[in-house]
C-alpha atoms as a printed R data frame, in Angstrom:
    type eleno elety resid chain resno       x        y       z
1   ATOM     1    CA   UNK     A     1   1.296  -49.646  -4.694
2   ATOM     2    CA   UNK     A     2   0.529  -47.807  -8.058
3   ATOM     3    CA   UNK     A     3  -3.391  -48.588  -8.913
4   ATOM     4    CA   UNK     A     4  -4.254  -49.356 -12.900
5   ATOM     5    CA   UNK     A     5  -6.206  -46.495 -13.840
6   ATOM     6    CA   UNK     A     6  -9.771  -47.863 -15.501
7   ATOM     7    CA   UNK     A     7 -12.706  -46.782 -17.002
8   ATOM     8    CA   UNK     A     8 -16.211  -47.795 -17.053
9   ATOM     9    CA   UNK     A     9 -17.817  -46.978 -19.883
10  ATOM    10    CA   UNK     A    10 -21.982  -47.038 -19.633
11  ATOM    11    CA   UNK     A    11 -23.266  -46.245 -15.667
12  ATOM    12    CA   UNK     A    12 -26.198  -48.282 -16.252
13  ATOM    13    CA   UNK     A    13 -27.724  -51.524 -13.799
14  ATOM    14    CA   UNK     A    14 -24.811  -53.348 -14.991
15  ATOM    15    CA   UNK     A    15 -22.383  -50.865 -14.117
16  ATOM    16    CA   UNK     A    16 -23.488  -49.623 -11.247
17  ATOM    17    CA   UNK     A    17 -24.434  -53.597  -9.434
18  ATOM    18    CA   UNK     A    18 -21.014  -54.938 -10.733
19  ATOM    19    CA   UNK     A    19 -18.558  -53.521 -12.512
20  ATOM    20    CA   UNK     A    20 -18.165  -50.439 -10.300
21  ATOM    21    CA   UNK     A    21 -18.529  -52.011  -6.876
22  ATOM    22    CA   UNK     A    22 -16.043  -54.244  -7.560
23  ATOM    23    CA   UNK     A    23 -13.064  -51.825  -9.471
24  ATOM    24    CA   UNK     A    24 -13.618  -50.070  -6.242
25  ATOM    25    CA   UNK     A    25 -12.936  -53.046  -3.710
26  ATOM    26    CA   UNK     A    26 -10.026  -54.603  -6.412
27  ATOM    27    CA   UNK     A    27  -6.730  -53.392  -4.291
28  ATOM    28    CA   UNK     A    28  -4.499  -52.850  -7.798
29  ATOM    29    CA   UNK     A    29  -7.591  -51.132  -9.650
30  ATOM    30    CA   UNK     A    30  -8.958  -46.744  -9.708
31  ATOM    31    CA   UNK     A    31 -11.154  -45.542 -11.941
32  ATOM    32    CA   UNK     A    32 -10.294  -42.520 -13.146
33  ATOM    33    CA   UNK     A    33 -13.746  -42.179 -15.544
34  ATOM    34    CA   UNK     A    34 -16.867  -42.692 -15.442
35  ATOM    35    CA   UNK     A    35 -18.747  -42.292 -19.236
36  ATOM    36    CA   UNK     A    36 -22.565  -42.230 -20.120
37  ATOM    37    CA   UNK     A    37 -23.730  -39.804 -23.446
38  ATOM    38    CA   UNK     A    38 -26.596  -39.159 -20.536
39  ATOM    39    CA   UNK     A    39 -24.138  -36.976 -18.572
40  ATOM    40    CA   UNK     A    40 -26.214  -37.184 -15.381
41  ATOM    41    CA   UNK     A    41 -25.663  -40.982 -15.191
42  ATOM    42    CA   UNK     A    42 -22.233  -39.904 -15.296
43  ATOM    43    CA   UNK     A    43 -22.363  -37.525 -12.509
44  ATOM    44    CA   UNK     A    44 -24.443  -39.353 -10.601
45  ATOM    45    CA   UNK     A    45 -21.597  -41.866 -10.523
46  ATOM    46    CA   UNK     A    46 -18.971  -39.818  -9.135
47  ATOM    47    CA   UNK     A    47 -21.174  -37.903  -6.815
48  ATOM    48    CA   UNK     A    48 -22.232  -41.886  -5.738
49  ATOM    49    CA   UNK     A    49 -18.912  -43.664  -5.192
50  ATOM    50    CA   UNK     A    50 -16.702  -40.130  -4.875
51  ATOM    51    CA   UNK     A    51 -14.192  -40.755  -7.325
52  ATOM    52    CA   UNK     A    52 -13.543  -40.561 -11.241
53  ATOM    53    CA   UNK     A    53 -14.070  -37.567 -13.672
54  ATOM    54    CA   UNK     A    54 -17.785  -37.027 -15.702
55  ATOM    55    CA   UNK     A    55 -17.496  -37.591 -19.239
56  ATOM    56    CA   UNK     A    56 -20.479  -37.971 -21.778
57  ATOM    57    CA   UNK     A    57 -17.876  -39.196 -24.931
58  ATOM    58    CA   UNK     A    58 -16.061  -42.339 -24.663
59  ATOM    59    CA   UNK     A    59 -13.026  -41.277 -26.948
60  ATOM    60    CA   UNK     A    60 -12.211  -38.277 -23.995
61  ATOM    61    CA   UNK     A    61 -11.208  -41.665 -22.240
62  ATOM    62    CA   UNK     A    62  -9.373  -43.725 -24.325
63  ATOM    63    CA   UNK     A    63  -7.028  -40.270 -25.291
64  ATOM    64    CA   UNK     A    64  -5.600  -40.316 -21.813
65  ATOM    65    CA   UNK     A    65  -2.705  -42.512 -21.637
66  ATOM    66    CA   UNK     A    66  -2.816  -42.991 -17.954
67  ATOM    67    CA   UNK     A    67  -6.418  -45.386 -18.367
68  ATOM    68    CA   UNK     A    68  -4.778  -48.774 -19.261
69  ATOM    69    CA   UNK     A    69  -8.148  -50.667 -19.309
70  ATOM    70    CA   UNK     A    70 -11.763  -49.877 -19.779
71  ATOM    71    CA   UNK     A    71 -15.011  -51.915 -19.050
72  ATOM    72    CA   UNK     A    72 -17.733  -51.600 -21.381
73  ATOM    73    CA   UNK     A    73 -21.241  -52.082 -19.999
74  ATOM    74    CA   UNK     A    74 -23.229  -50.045 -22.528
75  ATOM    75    CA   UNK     A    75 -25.767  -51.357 -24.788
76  ATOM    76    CA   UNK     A    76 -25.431  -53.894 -27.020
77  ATOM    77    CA   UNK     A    77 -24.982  -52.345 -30.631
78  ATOM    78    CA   UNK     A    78 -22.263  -50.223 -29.426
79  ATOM    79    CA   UNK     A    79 -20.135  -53.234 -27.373
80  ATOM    80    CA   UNK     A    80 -18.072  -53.517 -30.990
81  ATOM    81    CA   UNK     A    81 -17.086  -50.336 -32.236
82  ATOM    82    CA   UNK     A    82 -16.102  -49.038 -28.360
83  ATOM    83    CA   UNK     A    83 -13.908  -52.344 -27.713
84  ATOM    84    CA   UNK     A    84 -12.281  -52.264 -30.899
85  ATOM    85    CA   UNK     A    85 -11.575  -48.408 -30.971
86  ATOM    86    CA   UNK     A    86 -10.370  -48.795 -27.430
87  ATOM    87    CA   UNK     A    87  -8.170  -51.659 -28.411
88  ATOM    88    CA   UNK     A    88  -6.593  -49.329 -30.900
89  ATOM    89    CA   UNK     A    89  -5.990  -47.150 -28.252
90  ATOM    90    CA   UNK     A    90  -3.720  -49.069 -26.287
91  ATOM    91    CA   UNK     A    91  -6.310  -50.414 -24.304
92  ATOM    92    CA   UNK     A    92  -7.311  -53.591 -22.312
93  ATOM    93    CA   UNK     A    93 -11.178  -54.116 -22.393
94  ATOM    94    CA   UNK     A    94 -13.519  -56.228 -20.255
95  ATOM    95    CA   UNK     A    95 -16.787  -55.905 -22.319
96  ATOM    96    CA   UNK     A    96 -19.438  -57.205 -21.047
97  ATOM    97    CA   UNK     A    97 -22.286  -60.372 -22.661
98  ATOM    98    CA   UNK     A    98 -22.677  -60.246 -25.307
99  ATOM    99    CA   UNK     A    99 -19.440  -59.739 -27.240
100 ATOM   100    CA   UNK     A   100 -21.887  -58.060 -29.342
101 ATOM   101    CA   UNK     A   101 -24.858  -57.604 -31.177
102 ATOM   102    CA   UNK     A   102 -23.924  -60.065 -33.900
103 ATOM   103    CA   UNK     A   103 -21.791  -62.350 -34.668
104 ATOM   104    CA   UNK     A   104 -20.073  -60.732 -37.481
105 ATOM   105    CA   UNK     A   105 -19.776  -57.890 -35.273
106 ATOM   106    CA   UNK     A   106 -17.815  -60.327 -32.480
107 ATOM   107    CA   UNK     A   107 -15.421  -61.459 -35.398
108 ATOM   108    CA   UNK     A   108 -14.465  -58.338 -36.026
109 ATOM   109    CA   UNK     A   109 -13.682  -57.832 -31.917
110 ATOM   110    CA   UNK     A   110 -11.447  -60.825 -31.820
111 ATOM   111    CA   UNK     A   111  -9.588  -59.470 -35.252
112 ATOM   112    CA   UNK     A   112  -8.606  -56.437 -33.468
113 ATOM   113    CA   UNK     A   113  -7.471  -57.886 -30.301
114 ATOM   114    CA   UNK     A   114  -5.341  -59.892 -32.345
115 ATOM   115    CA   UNK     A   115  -4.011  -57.096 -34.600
116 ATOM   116    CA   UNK     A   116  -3.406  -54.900 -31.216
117 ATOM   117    CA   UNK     A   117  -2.438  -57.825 -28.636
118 ATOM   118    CA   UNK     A   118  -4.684  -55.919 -26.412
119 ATOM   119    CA   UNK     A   119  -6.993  -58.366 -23.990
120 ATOM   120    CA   UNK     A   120 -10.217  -58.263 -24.582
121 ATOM   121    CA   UNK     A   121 -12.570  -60.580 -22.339
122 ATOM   122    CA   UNK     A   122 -16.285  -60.899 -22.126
123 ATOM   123    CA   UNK     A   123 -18.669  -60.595 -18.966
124 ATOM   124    CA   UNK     A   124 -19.775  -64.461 -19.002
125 ATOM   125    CA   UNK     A   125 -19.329  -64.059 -15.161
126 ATOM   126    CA   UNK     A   126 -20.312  -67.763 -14.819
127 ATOM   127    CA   UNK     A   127 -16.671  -69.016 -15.566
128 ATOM   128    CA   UNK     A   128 -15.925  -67.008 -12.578
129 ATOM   129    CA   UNK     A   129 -18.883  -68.598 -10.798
130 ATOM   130    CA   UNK     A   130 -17.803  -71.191  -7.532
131 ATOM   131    CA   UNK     A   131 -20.434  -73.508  -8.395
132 ATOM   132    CA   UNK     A   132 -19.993  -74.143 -11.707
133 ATOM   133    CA   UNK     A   133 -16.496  -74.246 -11.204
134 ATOM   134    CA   UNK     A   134 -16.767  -77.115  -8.680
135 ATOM   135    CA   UNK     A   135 -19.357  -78.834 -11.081
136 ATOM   136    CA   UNK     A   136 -17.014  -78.267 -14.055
137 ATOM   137    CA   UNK     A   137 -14.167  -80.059 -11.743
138 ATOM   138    CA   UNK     A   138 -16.432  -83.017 -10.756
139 ATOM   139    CA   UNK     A   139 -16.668  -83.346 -15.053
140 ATOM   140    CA   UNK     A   140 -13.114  -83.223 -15.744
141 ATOM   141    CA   UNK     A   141 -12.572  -85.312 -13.036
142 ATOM   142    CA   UNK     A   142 -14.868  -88.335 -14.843
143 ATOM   143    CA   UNK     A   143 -17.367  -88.255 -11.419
144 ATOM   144    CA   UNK     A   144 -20.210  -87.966 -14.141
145 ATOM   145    CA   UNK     A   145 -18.725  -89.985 -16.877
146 ATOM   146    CA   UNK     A   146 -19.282  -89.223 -19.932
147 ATOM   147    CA   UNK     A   147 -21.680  -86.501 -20.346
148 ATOM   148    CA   UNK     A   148 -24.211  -87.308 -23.577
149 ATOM   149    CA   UNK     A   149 -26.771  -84.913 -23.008
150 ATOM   150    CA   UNK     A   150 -27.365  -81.499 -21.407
151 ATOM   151    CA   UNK     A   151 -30.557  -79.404 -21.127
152 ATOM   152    CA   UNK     A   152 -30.901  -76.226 -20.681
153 ATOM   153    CA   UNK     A   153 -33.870  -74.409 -18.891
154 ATOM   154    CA   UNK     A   154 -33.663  -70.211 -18.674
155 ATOM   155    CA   UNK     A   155 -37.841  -69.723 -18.113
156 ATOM   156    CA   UNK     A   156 -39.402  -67.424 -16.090
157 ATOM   157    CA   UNK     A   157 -43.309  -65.957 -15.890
158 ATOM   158    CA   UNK     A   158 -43.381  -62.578 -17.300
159 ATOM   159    CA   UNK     A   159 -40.152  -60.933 -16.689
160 ATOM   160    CA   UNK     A   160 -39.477  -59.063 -20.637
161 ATOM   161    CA   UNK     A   161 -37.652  -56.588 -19.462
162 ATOM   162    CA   UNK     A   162 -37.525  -52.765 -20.451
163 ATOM   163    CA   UNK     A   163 -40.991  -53.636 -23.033
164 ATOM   164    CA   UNK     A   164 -40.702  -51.241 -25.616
165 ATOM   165    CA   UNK     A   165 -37.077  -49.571 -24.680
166 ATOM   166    CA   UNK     A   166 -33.645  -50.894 -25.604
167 ATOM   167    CA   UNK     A   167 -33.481  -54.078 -24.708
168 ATOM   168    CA   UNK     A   168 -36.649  -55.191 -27.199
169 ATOM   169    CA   UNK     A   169 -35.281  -53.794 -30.273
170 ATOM   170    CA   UNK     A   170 -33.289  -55.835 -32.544
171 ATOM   171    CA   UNK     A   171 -31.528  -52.842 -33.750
172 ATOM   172    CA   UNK     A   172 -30.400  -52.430 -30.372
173 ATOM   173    CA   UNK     A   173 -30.031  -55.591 -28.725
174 ATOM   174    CA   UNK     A   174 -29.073  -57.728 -31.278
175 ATOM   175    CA   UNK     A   175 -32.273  -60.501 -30.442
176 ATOM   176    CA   UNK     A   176 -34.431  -61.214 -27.324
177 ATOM   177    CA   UNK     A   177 -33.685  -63.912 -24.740
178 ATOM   178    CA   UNK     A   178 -30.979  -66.084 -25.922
179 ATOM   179    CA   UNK     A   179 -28.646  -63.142 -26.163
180 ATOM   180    CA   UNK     A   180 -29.901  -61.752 -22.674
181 ATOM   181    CA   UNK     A   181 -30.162  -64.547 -20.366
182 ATOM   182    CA   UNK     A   182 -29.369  -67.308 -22.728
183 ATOM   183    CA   UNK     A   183 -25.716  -66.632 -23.523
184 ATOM   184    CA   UNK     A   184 -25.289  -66.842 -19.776
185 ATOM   185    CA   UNK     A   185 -26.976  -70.252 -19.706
186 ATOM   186    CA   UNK     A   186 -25.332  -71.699 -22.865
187 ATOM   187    CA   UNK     A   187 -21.873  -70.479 -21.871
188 ATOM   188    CA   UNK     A   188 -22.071  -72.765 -18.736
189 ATOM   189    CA   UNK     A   189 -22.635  -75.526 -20.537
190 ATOM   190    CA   UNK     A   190 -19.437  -74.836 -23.118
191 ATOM   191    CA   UNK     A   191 -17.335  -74.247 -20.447
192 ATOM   192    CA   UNK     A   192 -17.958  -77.463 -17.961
193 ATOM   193    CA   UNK     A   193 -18.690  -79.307 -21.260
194 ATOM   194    CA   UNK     A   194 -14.993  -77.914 -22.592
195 ATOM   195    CA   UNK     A   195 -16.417  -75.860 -25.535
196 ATOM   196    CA   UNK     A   196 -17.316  -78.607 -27.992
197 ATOM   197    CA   UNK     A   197 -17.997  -77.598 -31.450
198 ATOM   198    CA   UNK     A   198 -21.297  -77.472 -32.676
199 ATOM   199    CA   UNK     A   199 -22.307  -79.682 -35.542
200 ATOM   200    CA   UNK     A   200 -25.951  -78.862 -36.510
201 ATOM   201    CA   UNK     A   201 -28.324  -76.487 -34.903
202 ATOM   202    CA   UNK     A   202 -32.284  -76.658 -35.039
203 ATOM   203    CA   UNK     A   203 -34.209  -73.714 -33.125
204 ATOM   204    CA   UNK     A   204 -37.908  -71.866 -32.730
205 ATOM   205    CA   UNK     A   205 -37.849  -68.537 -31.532
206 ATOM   206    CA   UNK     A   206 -41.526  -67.412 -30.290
207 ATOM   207    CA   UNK     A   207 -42.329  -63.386 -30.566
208 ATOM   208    CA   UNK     A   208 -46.443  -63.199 -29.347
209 ATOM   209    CA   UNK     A   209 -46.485  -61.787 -26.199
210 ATOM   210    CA   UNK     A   210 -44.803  -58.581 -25.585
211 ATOM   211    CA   UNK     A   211 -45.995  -57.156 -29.132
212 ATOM   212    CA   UNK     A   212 -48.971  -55.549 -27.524
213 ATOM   213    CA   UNK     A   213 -47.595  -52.690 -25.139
214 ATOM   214    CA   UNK     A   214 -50.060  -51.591 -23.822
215 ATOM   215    CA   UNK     A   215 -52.060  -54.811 -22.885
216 ATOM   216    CA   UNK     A   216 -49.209  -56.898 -21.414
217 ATOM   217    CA   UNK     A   217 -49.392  -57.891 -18.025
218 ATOM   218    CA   UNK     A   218 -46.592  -58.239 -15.603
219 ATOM   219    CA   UNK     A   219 -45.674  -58.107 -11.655
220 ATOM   220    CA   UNK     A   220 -43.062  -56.097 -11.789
221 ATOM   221    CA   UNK     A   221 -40.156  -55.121 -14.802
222 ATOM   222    CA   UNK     A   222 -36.399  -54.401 -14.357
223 ATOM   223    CA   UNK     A   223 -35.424  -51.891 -16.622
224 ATOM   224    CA   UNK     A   224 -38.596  -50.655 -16.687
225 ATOM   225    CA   UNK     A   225 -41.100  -49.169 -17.051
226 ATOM   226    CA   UNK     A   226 -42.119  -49.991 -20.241
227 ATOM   227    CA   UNK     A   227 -42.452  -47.616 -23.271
228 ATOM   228    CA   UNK     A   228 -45.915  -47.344 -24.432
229 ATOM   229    CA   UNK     A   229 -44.514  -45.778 -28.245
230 ATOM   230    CA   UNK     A   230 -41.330  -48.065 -28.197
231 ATOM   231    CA   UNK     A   231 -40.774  -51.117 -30.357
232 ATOM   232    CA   UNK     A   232 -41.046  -55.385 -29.521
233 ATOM   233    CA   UNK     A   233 -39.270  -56.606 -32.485
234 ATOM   234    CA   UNK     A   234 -36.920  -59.530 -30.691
235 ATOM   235    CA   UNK     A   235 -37.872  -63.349 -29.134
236 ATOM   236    CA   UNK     A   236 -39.081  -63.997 -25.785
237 ATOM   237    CA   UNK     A   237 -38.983  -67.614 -26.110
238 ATOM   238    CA   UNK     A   238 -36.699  -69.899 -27.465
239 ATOM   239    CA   UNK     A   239 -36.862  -73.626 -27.832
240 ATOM   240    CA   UNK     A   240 -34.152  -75.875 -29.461
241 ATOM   241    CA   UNK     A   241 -31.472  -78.498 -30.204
242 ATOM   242    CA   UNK     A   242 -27.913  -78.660 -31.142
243 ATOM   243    CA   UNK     A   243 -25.556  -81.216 -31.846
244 ATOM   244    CA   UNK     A   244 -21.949  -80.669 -30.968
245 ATOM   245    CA   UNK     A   245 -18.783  -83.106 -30.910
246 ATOM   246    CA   UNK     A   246 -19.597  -83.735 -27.357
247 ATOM   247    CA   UNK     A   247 -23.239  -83.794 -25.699
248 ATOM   248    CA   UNK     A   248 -26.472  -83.010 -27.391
249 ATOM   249    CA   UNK     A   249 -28.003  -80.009 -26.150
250 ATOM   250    CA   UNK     A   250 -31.545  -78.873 -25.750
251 ATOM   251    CA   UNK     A   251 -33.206  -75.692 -24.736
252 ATOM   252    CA   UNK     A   252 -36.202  -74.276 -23.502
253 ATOM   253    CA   UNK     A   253 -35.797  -70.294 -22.667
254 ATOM   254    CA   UNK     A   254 -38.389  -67.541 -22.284
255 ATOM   255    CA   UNK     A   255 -38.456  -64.309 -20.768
256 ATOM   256    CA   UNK     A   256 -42.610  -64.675 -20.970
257 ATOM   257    CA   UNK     A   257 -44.727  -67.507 -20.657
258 ATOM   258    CA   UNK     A   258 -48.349  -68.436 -19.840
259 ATOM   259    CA   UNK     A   259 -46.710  -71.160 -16.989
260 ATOM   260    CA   UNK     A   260 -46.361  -69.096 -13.551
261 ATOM   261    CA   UNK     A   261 -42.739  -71.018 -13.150
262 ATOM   262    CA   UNK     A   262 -39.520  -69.100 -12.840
263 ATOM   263    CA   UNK     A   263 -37.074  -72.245 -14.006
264 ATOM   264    CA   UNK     A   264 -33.624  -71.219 -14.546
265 ATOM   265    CA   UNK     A   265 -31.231  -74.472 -13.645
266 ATOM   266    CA   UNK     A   266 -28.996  -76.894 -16.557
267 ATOM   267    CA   UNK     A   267 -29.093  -80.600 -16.177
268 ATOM   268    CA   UNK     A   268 -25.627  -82.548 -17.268
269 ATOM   269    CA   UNK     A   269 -26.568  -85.998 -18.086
270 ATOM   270    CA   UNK     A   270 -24.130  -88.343 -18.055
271 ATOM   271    CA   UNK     A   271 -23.263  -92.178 -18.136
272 ATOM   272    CA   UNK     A   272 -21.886  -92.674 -13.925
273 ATOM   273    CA   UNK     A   273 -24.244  -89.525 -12.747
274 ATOM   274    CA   UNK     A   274 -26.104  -86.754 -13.931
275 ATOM   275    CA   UNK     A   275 -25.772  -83.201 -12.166
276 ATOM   276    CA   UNK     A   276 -28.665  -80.244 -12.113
277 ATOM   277    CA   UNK     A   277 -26.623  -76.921 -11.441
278 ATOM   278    CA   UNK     A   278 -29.409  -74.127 -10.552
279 ATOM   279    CA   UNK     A   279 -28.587  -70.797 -12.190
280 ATOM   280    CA   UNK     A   280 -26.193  -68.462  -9.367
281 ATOM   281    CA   UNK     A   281 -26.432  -71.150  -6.827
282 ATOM   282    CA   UNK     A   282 -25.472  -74.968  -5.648
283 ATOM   283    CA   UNK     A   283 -25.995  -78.195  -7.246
284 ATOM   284    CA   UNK     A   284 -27.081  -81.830  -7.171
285 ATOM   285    CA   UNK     A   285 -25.819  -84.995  -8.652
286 ATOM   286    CA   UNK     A   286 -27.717  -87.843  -8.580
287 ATOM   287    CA   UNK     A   287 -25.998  -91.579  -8.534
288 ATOM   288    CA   UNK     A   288 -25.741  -94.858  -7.619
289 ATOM   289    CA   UNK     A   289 -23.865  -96.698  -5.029
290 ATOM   290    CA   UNK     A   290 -23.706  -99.926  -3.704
291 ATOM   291    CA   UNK     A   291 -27.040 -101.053  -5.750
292 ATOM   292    CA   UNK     A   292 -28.766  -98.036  -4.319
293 ATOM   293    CA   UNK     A   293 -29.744  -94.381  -5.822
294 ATOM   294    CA   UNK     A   294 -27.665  -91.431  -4.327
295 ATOM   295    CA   UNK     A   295 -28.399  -87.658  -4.141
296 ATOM   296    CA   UNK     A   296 -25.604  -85.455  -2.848
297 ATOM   297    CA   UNK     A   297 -26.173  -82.108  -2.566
298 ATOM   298    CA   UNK     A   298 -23.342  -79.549  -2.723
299 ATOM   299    CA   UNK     A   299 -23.400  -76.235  -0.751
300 ATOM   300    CA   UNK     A   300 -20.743  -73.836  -0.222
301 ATOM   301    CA   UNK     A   301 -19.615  -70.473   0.368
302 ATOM   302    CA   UNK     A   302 -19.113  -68.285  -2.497
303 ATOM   303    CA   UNK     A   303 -17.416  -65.218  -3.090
304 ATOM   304    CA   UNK     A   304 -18.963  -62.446  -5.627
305 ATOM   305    CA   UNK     A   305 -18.353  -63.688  -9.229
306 ATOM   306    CA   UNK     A   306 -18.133  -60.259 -10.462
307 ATOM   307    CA   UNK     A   307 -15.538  -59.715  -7.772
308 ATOM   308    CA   UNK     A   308 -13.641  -62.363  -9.125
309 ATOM   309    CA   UNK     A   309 -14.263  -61.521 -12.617
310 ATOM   310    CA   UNK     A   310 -12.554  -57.830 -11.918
311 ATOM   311    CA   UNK     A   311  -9.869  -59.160  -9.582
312 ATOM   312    CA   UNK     A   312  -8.837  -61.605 -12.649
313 ATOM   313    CA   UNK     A   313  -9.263  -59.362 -14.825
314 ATOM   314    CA   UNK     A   314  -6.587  -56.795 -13.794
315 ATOM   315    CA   UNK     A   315  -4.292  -59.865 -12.870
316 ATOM   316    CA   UNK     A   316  -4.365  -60.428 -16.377
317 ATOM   317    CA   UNK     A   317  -3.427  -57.233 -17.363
318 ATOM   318    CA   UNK     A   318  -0.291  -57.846 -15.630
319 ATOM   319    CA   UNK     A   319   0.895  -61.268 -16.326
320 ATOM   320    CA   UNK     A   320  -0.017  -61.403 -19.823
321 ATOM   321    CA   UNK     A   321  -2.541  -64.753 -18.718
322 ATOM   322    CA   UNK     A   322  -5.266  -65.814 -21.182
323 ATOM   323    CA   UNK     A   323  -8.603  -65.996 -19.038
324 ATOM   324    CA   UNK     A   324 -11.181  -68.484 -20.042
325 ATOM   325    CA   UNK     A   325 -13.141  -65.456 -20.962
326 ATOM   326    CA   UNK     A   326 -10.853  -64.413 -23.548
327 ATOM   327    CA   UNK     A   327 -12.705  -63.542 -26.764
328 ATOM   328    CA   UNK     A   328 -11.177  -66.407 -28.618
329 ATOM   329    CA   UNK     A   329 -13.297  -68.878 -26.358
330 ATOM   330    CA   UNK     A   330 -16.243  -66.844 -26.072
331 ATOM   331    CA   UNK     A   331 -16.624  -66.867 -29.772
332 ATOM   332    CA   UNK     A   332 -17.707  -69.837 -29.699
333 ATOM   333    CA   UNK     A   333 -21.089  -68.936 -27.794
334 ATOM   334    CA   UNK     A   334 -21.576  -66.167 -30.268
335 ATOM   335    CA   UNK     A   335 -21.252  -68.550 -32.998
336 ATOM   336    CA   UNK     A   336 -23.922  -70.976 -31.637
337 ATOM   337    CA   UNK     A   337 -26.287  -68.173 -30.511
338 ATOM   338    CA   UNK     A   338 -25.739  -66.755 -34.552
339 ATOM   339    CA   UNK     A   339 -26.569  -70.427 -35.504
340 ATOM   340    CA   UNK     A   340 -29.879  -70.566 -33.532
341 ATOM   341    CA   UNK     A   341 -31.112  -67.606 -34.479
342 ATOM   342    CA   UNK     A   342 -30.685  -68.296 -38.510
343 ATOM   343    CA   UNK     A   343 -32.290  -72.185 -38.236
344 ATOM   344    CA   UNK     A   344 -35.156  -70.321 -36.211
345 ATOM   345    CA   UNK     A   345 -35.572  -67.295 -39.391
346 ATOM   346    CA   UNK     A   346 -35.270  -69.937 -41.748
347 ATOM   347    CA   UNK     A   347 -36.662  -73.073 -39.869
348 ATOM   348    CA   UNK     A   348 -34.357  -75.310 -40.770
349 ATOM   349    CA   UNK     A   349 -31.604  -76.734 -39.367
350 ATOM   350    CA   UNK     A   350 -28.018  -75.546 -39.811
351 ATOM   351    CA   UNK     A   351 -24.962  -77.382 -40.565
352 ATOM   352    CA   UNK     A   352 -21.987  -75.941 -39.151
């Protein structure tokens, strides 16, 4: 059989824990390239997984006709103008969370993937996700009844992560930790809540405790370590409400916090049962029966999301299928993310 020649563009963590690993064990995928503008990232890459060509310019890749589709795990100020010039190209894209930095920036992805007919997905892995596929089916199904209110918990200790590099500069990374861990979170809930619109939006973003370098404490720090001359100009906590056609959500998030709890679960609330999914793993629903109070727990086996994510992916590619990935959904999640982070500059609330 005739592998789809891919790229991955950007041999970062996220490249190298998911995307990679997983083109390699997809049976109808090859890479062909591997592209960082730090060319021994690149290198490293080939010499690691013994395949693909070492390239430090993105636009070396999308000139070869034989690369049908790319994935693009660099940071995120450059997720729009590499998925749109790829798309231009004649290629399929898989770009991973956030669609991009802003939300203007997002529009303009899901123009051009409807001026090229190109796919263009984005890496909300979660709708890939066992779990929250079986909770999602247990909603559709009416097991929970209606669901009326949702809240959303994405806290953890002190886990800011790269202090003072890329991934705390808003010129960068487009904000803090909605749009790191928080698009993840709220993505879950559009998809098992089936992506209501959002009505009004009301949201605090908090900024205190990375801002002195040198003095904050931490365990340990993915992406790390941090850089003492860098910049802290994004949120590491997030509180808020929004409003949609369909269940009220509320949020507490927070990369940092003065509370030694790591708390990263959603709780569906609904009128029959309510349902606490904890982040990347199983779930409970809580009940009644019979004039008593039930707890089931659901465990499973669980293939690799990102596995499925890739394997979908390229099926796509070949059948022409819309994935619930697809930019046009996604958008959505941009949108509200956009919303929070204008009622929490302006502290008011937003009408959308």
């Amino acid at each position: 059989m005739k592998k789809m020649k891919v790229a991955v563009i950007g041999c970062g963590t996220i490249a190298n824990s998911a995307h990679i690993p997983s083109y390699l064990e997809c049976e109808k995928t090859e890479i062909k390239y591997f592209c960082d503008i730090i060319p021994e990232r690149a290198e490293a890459a080939v010499k690691k997984y013994g395949c693909g060509t070492a390239v430090t310019d993105y636009r070396d890749v999308l000139a070869d006709p034989e690369v049908e589709a790319i994935s693009v795990c660099t940071p995120n100020n450059v997720h729009a103008r590499i998925a749109i010039d790829a798309m231009e190209a004649g290629k399929h894209v898989l770009c991973e969370k956030p669609a991009a930095r802003t939300y203007p920036e997002a529009l303009e992805m899901q123009k051009a993937q409807a001026r090229t007919g190109k796919i263009l997905n984005i890496g909300v892995v979660n709708r890939f996700n066992t779990g929250v596929n079986k909770l999602k089916s247990l909603i559709d199904d009416g097991k929970l009844g209606e669901i009326y209110q949702v809240y959303v918990s994405f806290r953890s200790h002190r886990a800011i992560p790269g202090l003072g590099g890329a991934f705390t500069d808003k010129e960068i990374a487009g904000g803090g930790v909605l749009i790191d861990w928080g698009v993840h979170f709220l993505d879950i809930v559009m998809y098992c809540c089936g992506d209501p619109a959002a009505k009004t939006v009301s949201a605090e973003t908090f900024s205190s405790l990375g801002k002195d370098i040198p003095g904050y404490t931490f365990v340990d720090m993915w992406a790390g370590p941090p850089k003492m001359d860098g910049v802290y100009t994004v949120e590491e906590g997030i509180t808020g409400m929004v409003r949609t056609e369909g269940p009220v959500i509320t949020l507490n998030g927070a990369w940092a916090q003065n509370i030694g709890e790591n708390e990263m679960f959603i709780d569906f609330i609904g009128t029959k049962a309510g349902a606490r999914l904890q982040y990347g793993k199983s779930f409970t629903v809580y009940g009644t029966e019979n004039g008593s109070l039930t707890k089931t727990e659901y465990n499973f086996t669980a293939p690799n999301m990102f596995r499925q994510e890739i394997n979908a992916f390229a099926d796509c590619i070949e059948s022409g299928e819309k994935l619930p990935s697809n930019i046009d959904t996604v958008i959505r999640t941009a949108a509200l993310m956009d919303a929070l982070y204008r009622s929490a500059d302006t502290h008011t609330e937003i009408e959308l």
